[in-house]
C-alpha positions in Angstrom: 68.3 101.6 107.8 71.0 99.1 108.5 74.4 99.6 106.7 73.3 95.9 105.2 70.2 97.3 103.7 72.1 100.2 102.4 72.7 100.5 98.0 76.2 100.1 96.8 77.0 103.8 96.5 75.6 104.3 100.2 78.1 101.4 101.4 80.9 102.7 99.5 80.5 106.0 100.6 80.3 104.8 104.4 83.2 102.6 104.1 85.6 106.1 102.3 84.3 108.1 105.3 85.4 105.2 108.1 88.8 105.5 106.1 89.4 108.8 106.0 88.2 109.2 109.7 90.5 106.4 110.6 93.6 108.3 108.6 92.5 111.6 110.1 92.5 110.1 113.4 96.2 108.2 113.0 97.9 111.4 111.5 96.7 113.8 114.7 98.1 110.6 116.9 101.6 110.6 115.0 102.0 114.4 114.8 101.0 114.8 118.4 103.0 112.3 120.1 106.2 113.9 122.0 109.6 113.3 120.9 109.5 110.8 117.9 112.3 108.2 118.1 114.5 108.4 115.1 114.1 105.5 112.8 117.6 104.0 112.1 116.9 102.2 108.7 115.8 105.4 107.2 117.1 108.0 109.1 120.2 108.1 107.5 118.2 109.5 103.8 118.1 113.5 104.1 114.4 115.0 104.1 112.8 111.6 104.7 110.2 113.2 106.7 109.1 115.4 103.9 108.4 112.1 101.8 106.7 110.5 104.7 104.6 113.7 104.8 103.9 113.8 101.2 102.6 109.6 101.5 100.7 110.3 104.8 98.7 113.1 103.5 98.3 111.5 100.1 96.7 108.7 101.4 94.3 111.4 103.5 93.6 113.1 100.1 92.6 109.7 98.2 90.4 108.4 101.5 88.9 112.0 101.5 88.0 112.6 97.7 85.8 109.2 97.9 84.3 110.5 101.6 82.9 113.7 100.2 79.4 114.0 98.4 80.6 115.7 94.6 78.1 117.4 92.2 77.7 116.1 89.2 78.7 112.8 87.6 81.9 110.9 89.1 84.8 111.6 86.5 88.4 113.4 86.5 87.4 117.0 87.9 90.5 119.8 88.5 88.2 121.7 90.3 87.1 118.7 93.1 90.9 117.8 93.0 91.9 121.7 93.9 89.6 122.0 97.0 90.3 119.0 98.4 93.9 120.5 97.9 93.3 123.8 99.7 91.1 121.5 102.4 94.2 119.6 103.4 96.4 122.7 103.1 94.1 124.1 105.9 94.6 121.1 107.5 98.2 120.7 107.1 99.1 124.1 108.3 96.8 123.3 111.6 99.1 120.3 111.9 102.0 121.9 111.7 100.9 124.8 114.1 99.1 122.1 116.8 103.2 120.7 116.6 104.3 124.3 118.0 102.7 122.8 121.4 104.3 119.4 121.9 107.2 118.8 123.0 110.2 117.5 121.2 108.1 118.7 117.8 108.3 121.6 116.0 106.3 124.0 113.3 108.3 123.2 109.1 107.2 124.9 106.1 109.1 122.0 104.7 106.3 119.8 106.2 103.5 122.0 104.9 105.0 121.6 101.2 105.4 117.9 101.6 101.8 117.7 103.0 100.1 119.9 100.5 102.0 118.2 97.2 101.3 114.1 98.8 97.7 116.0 98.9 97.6 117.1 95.5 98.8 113.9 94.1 96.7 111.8 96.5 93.2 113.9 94.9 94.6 113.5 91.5 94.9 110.0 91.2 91.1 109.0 93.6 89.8 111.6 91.0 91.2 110.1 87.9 90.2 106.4 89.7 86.6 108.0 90.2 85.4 108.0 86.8 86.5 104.2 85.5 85.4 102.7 88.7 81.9 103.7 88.6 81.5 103.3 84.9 83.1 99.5 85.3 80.8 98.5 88.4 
């Protein structure tokens, strides 16, 4: 079966997991490339990178939720939106432990927190988006 042949769902599905590989893959290249250069527009504004983890990962949570296969019927779900949570908080603390190892990086609970709430807020709004965008298409 060709990806042309493939129903709507199908495509939609394929096209959320090619995102959220593609995310996957760009946040282990940032966090594992040696001594970042500071950015000197920004980094001037205290616990920037906290806020740059909380958007990174929050775009990984929304890619995610629509990669996944859920039971049931697509609508708002706490439960779907607290796995994928714990999921990326497994993920996160990975992150921040594969940082121990490179050089010029190191290991922040600060960075864990910023990962794990971008996650949470990333889940909550795909899941709330799930619902009305399959009952309007």
């Amino acid at each position: 079966m060709t990806p042309e042949s493939l129903p709507v769902p199908a495509k939609r599905l394929r096209r959320a997991r090619i995102a959220a590989l593609v995310w996957g893959v760009f946040l282990l290249s940032l966090t594992s490339y040696p001594s970042p250069p500071a950015i000197p527009v920004i980094g001037w504004i205290p616990s920037i990178d906290k806020f740059i983890h909380f958007c990174l990962y929050g775009i990984e949570a929304f890619f995610f939720y629509f990669a996944l296969r859920w039971p049931g019927r697509p609508r708002f779900a706490m439960g779907r939106v607290l796995a994928l949570t714990g999921l990326m908080a497994v993920w996160a603390v990975a992150d921040e432990t594969h940082q121990h190892w490179i050089p010029g990086r190191s290991m922040e609970g600060g960075d864990v927190i910023g990962d794990v709430s971008g996650s949470l807020v990333g889940a909550l709004i795909a899941s709330g988006l799930s619902g009305r965008r399959t009952s309007t298409s």
